[in-house]
C-alpha positions in Angstrom: 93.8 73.4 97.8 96.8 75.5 98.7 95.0 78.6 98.4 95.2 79.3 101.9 99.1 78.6 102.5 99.3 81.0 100.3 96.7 83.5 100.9 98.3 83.5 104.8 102.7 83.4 103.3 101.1 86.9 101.3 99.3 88.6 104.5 102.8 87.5 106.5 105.0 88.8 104.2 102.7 91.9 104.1 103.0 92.5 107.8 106.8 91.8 107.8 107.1 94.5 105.3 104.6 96.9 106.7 106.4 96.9 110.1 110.0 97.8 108.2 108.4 100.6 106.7 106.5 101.6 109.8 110.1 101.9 111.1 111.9 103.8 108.7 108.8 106.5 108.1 109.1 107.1 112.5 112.7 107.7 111.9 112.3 109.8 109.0 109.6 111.8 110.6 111.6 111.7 113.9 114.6 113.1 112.1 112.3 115.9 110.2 111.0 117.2 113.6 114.2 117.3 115.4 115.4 119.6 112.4 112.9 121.6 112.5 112.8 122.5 116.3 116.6 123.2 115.6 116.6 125.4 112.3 112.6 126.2 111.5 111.4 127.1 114.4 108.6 123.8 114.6 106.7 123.8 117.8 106.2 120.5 117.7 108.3 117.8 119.8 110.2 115.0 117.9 108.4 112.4 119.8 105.1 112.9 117.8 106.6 111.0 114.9 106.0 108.3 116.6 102.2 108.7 116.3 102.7 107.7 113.0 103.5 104.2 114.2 99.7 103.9 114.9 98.4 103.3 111.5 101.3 100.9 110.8 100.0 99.0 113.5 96.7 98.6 113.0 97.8 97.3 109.5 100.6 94.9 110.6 98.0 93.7 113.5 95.1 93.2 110.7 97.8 91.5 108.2 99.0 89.1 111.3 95.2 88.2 112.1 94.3 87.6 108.3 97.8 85.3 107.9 96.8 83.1 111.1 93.1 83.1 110.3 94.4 81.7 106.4 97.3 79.0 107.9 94.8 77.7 110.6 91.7 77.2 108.1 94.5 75.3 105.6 95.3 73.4 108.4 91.6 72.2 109.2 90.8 71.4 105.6 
């Protein structure tokens, strides 16, 4: 069956998408920081936006492992 070419394209795709988004939400957050250190008064440094990378990376490093775990068990079969 094909079931796991495609199970594995879905968890690629996944990761691919989950790593663009990871990008634009440490901008954003990167951005909203650095505003508010200017204008608000924020005590916090722009630099932790980038903690929120972490998540992402757990998820696009889980989504890589199930997509190679799928495309090498279609390959044995």
């Amino acid at each position: 069956m094909k079931n796991g070419r495609v199970w594995g394209r879905m968890f690629a795709v996944l990761a691919l998408a989950l790593s663009h988004l990871m990008c634009a939400a440490a901008a954003y957050q990167y951005c909203a920081l650095q505003w508010a250190g200017r204008c608000a008064g924020a005590s916090a440094p722009p630099s932790a936006a980038l903690l929120t990378a972490v998540p992402y990376g757990l998820g696009i490093a889980g989504c890589a492992l199930l997509a190679r775990y799928f495309f090498r068990r279609e390959r044995a079969q």
